[in-house]
C-alpha positions in Angstrom: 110.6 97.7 -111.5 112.3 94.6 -111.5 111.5 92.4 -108.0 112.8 89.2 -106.4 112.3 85.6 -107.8 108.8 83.8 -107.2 109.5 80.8 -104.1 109.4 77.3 -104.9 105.2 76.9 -103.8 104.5 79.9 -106.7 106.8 78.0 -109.4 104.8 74.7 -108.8 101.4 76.4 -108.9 102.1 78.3 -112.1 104.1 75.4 -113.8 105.8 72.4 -112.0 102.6 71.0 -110.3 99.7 72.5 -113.2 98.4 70.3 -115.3 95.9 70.6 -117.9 92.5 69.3 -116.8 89.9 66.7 -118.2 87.5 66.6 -115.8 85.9 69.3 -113.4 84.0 69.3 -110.1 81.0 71.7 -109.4 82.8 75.0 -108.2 81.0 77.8 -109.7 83.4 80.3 -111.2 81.4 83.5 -110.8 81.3 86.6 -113.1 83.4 88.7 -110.3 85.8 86.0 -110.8 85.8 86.1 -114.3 86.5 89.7 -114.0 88.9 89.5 -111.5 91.2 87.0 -114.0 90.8 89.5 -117.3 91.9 92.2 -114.9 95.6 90.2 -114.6 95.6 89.3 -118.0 94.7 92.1 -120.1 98.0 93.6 -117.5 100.5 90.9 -120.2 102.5 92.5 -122.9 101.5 93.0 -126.3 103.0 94.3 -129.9 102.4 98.1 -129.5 100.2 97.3 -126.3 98.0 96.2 -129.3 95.4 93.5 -127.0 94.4 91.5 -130.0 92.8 88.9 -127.5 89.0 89.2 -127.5 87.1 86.3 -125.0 83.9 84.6 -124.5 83.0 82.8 -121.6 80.7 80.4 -122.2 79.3 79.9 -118.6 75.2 79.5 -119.5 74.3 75.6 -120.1 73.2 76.9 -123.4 76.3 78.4 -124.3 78.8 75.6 -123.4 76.1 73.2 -125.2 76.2 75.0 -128.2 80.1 75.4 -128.1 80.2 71.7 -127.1 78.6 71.0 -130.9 81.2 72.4 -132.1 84.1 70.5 -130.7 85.7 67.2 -131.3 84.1 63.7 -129.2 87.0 63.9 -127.0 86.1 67.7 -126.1 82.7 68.1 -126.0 82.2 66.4 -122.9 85.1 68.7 -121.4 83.0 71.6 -122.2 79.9 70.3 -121.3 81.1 69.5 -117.8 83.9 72.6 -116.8 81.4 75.3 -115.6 82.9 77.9 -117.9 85.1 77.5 -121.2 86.3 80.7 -122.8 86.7 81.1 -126.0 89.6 83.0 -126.7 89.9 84.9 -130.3 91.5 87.5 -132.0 90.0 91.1 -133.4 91.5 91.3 -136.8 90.5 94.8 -137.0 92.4 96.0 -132.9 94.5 98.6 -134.2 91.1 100.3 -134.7 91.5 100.7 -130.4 95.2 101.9 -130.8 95.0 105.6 -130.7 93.1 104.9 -127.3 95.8 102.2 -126.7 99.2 103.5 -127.5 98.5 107.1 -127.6 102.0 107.9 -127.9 102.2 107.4 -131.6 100.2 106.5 -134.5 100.8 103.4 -133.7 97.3 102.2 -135.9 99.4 103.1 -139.1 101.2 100.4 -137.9 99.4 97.5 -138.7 95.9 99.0 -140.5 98.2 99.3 -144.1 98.4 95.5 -144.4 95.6 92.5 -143.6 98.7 90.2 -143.4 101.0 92.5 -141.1 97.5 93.1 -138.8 96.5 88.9 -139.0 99.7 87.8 -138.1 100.0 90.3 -135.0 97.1 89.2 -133.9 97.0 85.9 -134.3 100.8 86.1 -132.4 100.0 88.4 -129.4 96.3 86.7 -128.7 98.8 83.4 -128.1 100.2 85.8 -125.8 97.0 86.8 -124.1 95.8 83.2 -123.8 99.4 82.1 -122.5 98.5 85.1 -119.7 95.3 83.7 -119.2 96.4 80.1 -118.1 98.9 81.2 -115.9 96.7 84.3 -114.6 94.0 81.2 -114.1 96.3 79.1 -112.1 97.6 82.2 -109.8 94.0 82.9 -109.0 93.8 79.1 -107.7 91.7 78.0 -110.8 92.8 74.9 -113.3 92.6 75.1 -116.6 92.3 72.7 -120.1 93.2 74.3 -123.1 91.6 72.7 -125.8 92.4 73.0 -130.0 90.0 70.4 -130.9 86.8 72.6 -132.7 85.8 73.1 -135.7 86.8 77.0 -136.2 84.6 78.2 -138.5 81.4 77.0 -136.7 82.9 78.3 -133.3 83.5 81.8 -134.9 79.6 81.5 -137.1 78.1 80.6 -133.2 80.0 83.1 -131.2 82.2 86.0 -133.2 79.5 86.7 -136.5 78.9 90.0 -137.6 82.5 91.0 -135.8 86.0 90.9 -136.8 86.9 88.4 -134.1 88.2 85.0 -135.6 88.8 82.0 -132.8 92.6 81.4 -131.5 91.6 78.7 -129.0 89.1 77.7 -126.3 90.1 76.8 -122.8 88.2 75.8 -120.0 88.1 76.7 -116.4 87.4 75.6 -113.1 88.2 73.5 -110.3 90.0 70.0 -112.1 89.2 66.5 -110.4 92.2 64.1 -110.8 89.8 61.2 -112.4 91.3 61.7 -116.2 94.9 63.0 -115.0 97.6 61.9 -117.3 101.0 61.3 -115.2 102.7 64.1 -116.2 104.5 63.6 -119.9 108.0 64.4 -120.6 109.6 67.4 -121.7 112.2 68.1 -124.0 115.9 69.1 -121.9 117.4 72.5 -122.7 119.8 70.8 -125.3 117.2 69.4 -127.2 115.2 72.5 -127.8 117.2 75.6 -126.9 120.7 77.1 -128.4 122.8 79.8 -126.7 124.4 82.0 -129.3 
């Protein structure tokens, strides 16, 4: 079902006017809330409707604390002060949920022959998910400050062991103050990064 073009005030929330936040003011974000943006995201497209993404949000004090350890001195701060960062990873193992997930083939076969064919899938379509989760953020009025700057393998030994969940990114959430805005940074023109063929 195809329907008419977002207005102008949509386009700026979801990408014009967002911006990726620094600093955070107290807004809770509450576990219906939480619930209520996994609800629009898990709704994005995925390789076989495969939904690779697997997400952790560290809310407690404790949690963001111990996250916080594991992240860069320009990011742990960030976490410390957002009142939730997610942690968004991948299940290397998801086409175990595929015979619940595309039932209309073996789609599992797919994927489950190879570890590189499965890794790469989900490495690619969590990106997906956590692309759906910024923009699913921002629709739901909350901003968001995606973050690479962890150490991975203590972020997946503190949150993911004894699964087959590795980290993608972390990203946090909230309601963004303006006090560490950048002014918003260029971006490249259609001729300097797209081709039509």
């Amino acid at each position: 079902m195809s329907g008419s073009p977002l207005g102008a005030d949509a386009l700026d929330l979801l990408f014009r006017d967002a911006r990726t936040y620094y600093s955070w003011d107290e807004t809770p974000v509450t576990e219906t809330e939480l619930r209520a943006l996994y609800d629009l995201v898990k709704m994005g497209p995925t390789s076989a409707n495969a939904s690779p993404a697997r997400f952790i949000f560290a809310a407690s004090a404790d949690a963001r604390a111990k996250l916080a350890a594991t992240a860069s001195a320009a990011n742990a701060p960030k976490i410390l002060a957002a009142p939730v960062t997610a942690i968004i990873g991948f299940d290397t193992k998801f086409y175990d949920k595929l015979p619940i997930l595309f039932p209309p083939a073996d789609a599992r076969s797919w994927f489950a022959h190879s570890e590189t064919v499965a890794r790469e899938t989900a490495v690619r379509n969590s990106s997906l998910q956590g692309a759906y989760f910024i923009i699913a953020a921002r629709a739901l009025g909350w901003d968001t400050g995606p973050m690479s700057g962890f150490d991975k393998a203590a972020v997946d030994a503190q949150f993911w062991a004894g699964t087959d969940v590795e980290t993608n990114f972390i990203c946090s959430l909230g309601k963004g103050t303006t006090e560490k805005l950048f002014d918003r940074l260029p971006r490249l023109s259609f001729e300097d990064a797209a081709t039509i063929l």
